[in-house]
C-alpha positions as CSV (number, residue, x, y, z in Angstrom):
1,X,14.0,1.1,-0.6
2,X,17.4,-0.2,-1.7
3,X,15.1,-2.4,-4.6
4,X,12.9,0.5,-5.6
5,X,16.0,2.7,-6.4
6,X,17.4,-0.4,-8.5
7,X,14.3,-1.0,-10.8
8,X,14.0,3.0,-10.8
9,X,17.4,2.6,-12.8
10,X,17.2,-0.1,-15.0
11,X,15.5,-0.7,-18.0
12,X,13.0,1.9,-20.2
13,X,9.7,1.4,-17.9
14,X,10.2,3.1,-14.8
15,X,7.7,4.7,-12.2
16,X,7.6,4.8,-8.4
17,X,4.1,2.9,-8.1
18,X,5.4,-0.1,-10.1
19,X,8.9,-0.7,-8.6
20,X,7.2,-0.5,-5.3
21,X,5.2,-2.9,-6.3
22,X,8.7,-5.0,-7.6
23,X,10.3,-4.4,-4.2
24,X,7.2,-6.0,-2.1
25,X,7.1,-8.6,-4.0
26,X,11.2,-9.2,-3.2
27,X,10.3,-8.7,0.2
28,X,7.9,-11.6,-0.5
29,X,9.7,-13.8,-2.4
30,X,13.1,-13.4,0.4
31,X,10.7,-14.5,3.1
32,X,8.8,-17.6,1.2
33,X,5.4,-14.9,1.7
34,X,6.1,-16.0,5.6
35,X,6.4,-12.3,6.5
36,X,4.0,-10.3,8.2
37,X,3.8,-6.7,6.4
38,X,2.3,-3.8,7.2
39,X,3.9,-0.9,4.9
40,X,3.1,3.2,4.7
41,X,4.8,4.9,2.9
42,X,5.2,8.5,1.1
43,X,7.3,10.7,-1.2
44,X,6.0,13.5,-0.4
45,X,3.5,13.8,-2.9
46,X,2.1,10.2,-3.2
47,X,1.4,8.0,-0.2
48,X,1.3,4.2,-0.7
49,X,-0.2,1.6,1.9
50,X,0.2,-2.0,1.6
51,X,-1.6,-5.0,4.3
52,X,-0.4,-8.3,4.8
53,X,-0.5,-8.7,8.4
54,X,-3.9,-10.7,9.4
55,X,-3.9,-9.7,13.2
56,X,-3.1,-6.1,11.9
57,X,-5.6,-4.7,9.5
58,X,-5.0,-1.5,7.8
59,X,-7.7,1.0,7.7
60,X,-8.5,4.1,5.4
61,X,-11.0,7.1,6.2
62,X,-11.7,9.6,3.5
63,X,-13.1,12.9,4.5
64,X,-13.7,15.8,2.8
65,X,-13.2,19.7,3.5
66,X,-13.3,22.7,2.3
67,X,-10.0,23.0,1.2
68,X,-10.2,19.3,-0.3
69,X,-10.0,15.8,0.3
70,X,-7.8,13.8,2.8
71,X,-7.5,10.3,3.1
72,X,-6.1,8.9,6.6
73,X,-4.4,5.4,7.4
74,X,-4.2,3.6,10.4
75,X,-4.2,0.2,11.7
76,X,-7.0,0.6,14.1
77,X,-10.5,2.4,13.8
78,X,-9.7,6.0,15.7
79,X,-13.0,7.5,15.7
80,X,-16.6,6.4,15.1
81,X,-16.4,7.4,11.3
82,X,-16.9,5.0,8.8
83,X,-13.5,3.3,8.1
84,X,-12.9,1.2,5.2
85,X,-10.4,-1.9,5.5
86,X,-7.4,-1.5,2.9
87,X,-7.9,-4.4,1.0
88,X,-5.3,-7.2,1.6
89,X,-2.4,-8.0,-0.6
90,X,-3.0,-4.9,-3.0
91,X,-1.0,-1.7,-3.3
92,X,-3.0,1.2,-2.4
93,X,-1.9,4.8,-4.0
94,X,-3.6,7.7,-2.6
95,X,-2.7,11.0,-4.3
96,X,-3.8,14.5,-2.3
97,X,-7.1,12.6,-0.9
98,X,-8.1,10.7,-4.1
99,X,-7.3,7.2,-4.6
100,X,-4.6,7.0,-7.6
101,X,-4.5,3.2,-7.9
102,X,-5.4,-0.3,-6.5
103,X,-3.4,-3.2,-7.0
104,X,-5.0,-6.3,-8.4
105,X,-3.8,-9.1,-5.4
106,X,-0.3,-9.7,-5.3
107,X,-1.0,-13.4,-4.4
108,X,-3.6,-15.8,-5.2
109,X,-5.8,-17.2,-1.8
110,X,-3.8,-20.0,-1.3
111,X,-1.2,-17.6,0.4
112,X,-3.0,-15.6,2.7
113,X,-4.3,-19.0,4.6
């Protein structure tokens, strides 16, 4: 969090979504991309999800109601619905059920074997 609140503060181009994106990609570069990351997180308007844990798959479920659309994450299948797998690698935003954004992969194949 510490590296999203420093890109939030420097420099003209400036958004939540993209210095999320910079702080993974510390996280990343800290670790040598030997780090197993699972992330969920939310501002309270905007939820983010992020996969990079092989063993751990994250999983997303879209369902729609009456009184709109909802999106749940989790990192196993909880009910016999169909579940999508959260792509790997790729920042996911998800804003009041509706997919905002997907990342293009933070790191070419080489990585993930």
């Amino acid at each position: 969090m510490d590296k999203v609140s420093e890109y939030q503060d420097s420099g003209t181009f400036r958004g939540k979504y993209t210095a999320l994106k910079k702080a993974i990609e510390n996280v990343f570069n800290l670790y040598d991309g030997t780090i197993n990351l699972n992330l969920l997180i939310s501002d309270g308007n905007m939820m983010y999800a992020f996969n990079h844990y092989s063993s751990k798959p994250m999983y997303m479920l879209r369902r729609s109601k009456a009184y709109g659309d909802a999106i749940l994450i989790s990192t196993k299948e909880l009910t016999d619905e169909n579940w999508e797998v959260i792509p790997r690698d790729r920042l996911l935003a998800i804003n009041n059920g509706e997919i905002e954004m997907l990342s293009s992969p933070f790191f070419d194949e080489e990585l993930d074997k």
